[in-house]
C-alpha positions as CSV (number, residue, x, y, z in Angstrom):
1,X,0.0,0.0,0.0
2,X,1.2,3.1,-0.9
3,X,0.3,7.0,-0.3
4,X,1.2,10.3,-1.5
5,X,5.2,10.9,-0.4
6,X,6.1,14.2,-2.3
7,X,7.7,17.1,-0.6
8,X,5.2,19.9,-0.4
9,X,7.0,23.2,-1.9
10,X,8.8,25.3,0.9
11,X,6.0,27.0,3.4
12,X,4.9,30.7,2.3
13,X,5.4,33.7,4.4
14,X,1.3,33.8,5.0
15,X,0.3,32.3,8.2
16,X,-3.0,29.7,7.4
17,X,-6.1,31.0,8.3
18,X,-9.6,29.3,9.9
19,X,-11.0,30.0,5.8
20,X,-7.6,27.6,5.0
21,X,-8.2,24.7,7.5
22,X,-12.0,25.2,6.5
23,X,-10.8,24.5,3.1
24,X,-9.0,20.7,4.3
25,X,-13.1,19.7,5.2
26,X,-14.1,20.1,1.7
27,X,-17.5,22.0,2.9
28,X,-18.6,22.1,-0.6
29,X,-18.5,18.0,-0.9
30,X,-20.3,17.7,2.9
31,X,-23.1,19.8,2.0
32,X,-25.0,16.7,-0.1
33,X,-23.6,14.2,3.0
34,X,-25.1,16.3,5.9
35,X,-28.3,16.4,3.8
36,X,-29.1,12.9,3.5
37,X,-27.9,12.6,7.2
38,X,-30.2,15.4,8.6
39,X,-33.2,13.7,6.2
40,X,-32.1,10.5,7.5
41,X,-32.8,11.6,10.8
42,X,-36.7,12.6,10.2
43,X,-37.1,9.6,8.1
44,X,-36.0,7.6,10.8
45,X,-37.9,9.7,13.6
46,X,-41.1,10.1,11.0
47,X,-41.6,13.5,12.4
48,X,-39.8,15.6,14.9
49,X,-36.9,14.1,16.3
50,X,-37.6,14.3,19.9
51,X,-40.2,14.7,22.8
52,X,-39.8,17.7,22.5
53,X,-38.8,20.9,20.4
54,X,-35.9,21.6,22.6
55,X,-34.6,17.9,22.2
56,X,-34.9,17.4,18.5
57,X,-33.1,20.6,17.5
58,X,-30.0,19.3,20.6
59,X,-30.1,15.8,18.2
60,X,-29.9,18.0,15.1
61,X,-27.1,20.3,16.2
62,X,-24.9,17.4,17.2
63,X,-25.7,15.4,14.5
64,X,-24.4,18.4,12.0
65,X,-21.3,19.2,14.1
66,X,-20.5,15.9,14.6
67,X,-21.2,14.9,11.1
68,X,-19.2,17.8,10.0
69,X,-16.0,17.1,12.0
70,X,-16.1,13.3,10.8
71,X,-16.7,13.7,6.8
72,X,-14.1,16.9,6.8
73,X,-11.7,14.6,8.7
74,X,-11.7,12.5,6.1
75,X,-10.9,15.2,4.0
76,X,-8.0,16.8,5.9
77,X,-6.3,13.1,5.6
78,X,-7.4,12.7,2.0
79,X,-5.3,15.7,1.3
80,X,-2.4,14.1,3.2
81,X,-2.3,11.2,1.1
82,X,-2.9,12.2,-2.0
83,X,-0.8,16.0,-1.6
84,X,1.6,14.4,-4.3
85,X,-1.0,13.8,-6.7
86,X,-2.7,17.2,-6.1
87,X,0.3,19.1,-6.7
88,X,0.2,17.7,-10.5
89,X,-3.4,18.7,-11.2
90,X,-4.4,22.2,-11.8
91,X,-7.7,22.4,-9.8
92,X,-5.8,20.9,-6.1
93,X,-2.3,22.5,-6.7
94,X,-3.0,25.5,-4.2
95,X,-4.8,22.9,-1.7
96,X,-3.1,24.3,1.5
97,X,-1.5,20.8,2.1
98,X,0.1,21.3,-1.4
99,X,1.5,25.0,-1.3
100,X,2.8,24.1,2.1
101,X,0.3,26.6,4.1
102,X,-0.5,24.1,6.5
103,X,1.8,22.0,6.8
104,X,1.2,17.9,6.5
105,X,1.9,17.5,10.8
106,X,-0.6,20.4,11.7
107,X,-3.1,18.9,9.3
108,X,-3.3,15.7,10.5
109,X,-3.5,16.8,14.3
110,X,-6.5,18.8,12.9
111,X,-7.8,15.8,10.9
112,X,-7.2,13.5,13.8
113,X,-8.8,16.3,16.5
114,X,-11.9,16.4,14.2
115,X,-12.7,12.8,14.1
116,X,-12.0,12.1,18.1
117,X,-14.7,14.9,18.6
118,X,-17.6,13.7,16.1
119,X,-16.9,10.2,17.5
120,X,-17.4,11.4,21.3
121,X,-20.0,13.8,20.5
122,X,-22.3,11.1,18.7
123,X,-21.6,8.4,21.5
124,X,-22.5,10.3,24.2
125,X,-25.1,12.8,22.8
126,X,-26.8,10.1,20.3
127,X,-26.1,6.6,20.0
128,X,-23.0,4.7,20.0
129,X,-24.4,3.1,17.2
130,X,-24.4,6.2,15.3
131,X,-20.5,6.7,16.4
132,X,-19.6,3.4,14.6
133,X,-21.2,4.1,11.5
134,X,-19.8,7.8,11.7
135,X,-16.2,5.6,12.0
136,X,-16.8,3.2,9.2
137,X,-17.2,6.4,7.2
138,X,-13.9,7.4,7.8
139,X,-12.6,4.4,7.4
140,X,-13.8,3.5,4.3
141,X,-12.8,6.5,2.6
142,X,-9.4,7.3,4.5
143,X,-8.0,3.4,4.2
144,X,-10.2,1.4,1.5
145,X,-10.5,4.4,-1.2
146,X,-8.0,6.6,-0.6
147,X,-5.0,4.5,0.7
148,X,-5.8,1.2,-1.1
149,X,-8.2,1.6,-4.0
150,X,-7.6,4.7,-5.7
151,X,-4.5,4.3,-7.3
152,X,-4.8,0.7,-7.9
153,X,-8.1,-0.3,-9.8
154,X,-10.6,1.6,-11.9
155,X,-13.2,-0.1,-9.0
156,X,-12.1,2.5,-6.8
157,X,-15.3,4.6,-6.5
158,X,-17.9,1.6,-7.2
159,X,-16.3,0.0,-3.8
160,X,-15.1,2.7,-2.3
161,X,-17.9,5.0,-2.5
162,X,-19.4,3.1,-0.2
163,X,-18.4,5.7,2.3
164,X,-20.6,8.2,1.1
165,X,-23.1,5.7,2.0
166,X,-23.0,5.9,5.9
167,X,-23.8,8.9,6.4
168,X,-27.8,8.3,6.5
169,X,-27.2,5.2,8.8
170,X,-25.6,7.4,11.2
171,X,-28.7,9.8,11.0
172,X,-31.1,6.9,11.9
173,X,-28.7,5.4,14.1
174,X,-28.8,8.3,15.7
175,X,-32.9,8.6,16.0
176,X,-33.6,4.5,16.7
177,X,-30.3,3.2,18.1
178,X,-30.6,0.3,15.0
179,X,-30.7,-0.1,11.4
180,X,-34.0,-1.6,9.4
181,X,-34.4,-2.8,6.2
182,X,-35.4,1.0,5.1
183,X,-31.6,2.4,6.6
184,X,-29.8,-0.3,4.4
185,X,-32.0,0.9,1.0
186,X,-30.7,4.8,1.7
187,X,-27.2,3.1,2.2
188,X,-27.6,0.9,-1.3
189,X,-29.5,3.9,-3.2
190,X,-26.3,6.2,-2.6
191,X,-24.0,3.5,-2.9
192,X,-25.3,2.7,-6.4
193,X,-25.7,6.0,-7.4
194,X,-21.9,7.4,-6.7
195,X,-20.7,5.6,-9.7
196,X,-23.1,7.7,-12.2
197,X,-22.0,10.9,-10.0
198,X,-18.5,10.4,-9.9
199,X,-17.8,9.0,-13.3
200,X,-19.5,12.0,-15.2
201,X,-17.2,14.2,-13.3
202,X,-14.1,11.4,-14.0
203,X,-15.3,12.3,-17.7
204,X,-14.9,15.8,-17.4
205,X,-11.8,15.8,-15.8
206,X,-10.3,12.5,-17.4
207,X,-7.2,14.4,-18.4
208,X,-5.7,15.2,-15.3
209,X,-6.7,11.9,-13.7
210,X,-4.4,10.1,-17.0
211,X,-1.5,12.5,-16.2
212,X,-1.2,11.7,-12.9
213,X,-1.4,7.6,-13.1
214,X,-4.9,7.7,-11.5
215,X,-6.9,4.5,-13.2
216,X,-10.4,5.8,-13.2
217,X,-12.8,4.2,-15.5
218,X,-12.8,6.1,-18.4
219,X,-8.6,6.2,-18.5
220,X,-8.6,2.8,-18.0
221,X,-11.8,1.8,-20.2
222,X,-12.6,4.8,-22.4
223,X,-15.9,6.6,-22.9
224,X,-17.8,4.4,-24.4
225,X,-17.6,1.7,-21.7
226,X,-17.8,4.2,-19.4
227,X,-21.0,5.9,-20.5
228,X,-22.6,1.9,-20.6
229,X,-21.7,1.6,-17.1
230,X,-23.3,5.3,-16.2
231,X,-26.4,4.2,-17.3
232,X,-26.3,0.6,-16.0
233,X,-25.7,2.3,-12.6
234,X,-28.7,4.3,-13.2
235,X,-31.0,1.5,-13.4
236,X,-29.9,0.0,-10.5
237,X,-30.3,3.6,-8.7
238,X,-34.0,4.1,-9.8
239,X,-35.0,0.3,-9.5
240,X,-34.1,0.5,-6.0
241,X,-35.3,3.9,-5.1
242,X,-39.1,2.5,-5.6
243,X,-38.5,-1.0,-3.7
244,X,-39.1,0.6,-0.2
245,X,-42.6,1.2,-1.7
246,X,-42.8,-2.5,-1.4
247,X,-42.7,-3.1,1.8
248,X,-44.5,-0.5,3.3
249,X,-42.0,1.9,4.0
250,X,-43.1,4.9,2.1
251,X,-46.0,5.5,0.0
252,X,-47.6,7.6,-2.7
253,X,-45.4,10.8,-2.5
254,X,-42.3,9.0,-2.5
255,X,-43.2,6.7,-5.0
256,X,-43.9,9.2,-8.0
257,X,-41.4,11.2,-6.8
258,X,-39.0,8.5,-7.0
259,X,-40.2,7.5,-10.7
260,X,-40.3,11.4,-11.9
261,X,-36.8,11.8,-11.1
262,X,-35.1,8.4,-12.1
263,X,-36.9,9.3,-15.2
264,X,-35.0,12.6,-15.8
265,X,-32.0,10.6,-14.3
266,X,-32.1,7.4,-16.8
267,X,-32.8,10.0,-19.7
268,X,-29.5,12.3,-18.9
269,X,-28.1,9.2,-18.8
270,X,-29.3,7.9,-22.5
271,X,-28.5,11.3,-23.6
272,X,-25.0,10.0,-22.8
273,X,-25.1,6.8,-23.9
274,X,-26.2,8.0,-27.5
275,X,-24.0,10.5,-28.2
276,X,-20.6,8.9,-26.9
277,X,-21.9,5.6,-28.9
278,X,-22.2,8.0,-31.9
279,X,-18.3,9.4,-31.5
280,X,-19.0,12.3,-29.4
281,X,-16.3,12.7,-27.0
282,X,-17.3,14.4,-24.2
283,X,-16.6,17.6,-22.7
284,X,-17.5,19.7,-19.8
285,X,-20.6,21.1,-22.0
286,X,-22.1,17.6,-22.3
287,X,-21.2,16.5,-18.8
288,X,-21.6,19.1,-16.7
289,X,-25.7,18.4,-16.7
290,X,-26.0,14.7,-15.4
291,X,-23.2,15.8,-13.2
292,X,-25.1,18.6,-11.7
293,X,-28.4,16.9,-11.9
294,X,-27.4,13.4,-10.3
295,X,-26.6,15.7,-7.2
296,X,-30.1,17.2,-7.4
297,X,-31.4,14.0,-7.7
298,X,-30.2,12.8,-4.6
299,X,-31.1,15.6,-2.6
300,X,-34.7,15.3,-4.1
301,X,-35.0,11.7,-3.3
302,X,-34.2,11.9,-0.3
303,X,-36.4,14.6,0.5
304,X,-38.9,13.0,-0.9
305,X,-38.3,10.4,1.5
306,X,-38.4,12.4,4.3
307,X,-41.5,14.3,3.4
308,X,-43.4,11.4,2.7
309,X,-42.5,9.3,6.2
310,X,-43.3,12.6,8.1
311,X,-46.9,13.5,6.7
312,X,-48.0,10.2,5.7
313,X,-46.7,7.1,6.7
């Protein structure tokens, strides 16, 4: 196993700011995970989370922090690792664990502060339950994705996204103290929706992941393949969204809301399909809207969900 070892450039003059060790949490990539946490959580409550109003915005608050500190943990140490890699690619060079800002000892004592916190803070103020899944997060995308997978197989995301899967077990965990059957569908919806996510933006950007030795699908495969396994992925994602209908988990709104938006999904993802198969090559014009819209579509869903186990089921 092997991780980023290049020497960051020597450390400007500027001392690093909060913004800067903001920036190390990724905020912009924890936005989508604290939302299907935080509609986890009212899914899993199907209503208020608490006796009272007092208690359910306590469970809310430390849920956010908490989940905060643990996903942007993972980020500070997935800037560690890969600060070699991200000093080759245009878009990460002036990460501030590349332009030697904050240097690689202060950021992982940060990294490592973050996640003891979220972990305390979810064991004693929710469930332990919800710590462990919180952890398996981190773990999952620190060691399995980052450290193992990511520079050795073009499966990197499809297994390793799987950590962008926990975070709306540790939402219910949070609420029950248990998973259901319901908690492991949110888990399998994401999980098989990161690939159709991911690889439109591994499209876009395809360039600087071949430059740097990084095998993601459509380096090691092409487009063509790549765009076949976008949509395949889709299917999966809107089969499953509508299964919980099934067994009685959600009902009407859910349901059409599930099959109005796979829709738009599977069709983005035709759109795809056709015009690679035809010799298109594409480009940040033709990516940029499945990109933009599977991230839409998850927040929807999931709203969805939410909406529909708090007013009718």
């Amino acid at each position: 196993m092997t991780v980023g070892t290049a020497t960051s450039p020597t450390p400007p003059a500027a001392k690093a700011t909060w913004r800067d060790y903001l920036s190390l949490t990724k905020p912009k990539v924890i936005s989508l995970l604290l939302w299907t946490t935080l509609t986890a959580v009212f899914m899993a409550a199907q209503g208020w989370p608490g006796e009272t109003f007092v208690q359910g915005l306590w469970l809310l608050t430390v849920v956010s922090l908490a989940g905060y500190a643990s996903a942007g943990s993972a980020g500070v140490f997935n800037m560690i690792i890969d600060r070699d890699i991200d000093l080759k690619m245009a878009r990460t060079a002036q990460r501030p664990t590349t332009s030697g800002l904050i240097s690689t000892r202060s950021a992982f004592i940060f990294g490592l502060a973050l996640q003891v916190l979220s972990f305390a803070a979810l064991w004693v103020w929710t469930t332990p339950l919800a710590a462990w899944m919180s952890l398996a997060g981190f773990f999952t995308y620190v060691v399995v994705y980052t450290m193992w997978l990511k520079r050795t197989t073009w499966h990197n995301i499809v297994i390793g996204g799987a950590a962008g899967c926990f975070p709306p077990l540790v939402g219910w965990a949070a609420v029950t103290g248990d998973l259901n059957l319901f908690a492991g569908f949110l888990f399998a919806i994401i999980f098989f929706w990161t690939p159709v996510h991911f690889w439109a933006l591994a499209m876009m950007i395809q360039d600087e992941y071949k430059e740097v030795g990084i095998p993601m699908l459509p380096v090691v495969h092409g487009d063509r393949m790549t765009a076949a396994q976008i949509g395949l992925y889709a299917i999966y994602t809107v089969v499953l969204s509508v299964m919980p209908v099934y067994f009685g988990a959600v009902s009407w709104l859910y349901f059409f809301s599930a099959l109005a938006l796979g829709g738009w999904l599977l069709w983005l993802s035709w759109k795809l399909y056709r015009y690679v198969m035809s010799g298109g090559h594409p480009n940040k014009k033709e990516m940029l809207p499945l990109y933009l819209y599977s991230m839409l579509y998850l927040a929807l869903l999931f709203l969805a969900g939410a909406a529909d186990r708090v007013l009718l089921t």
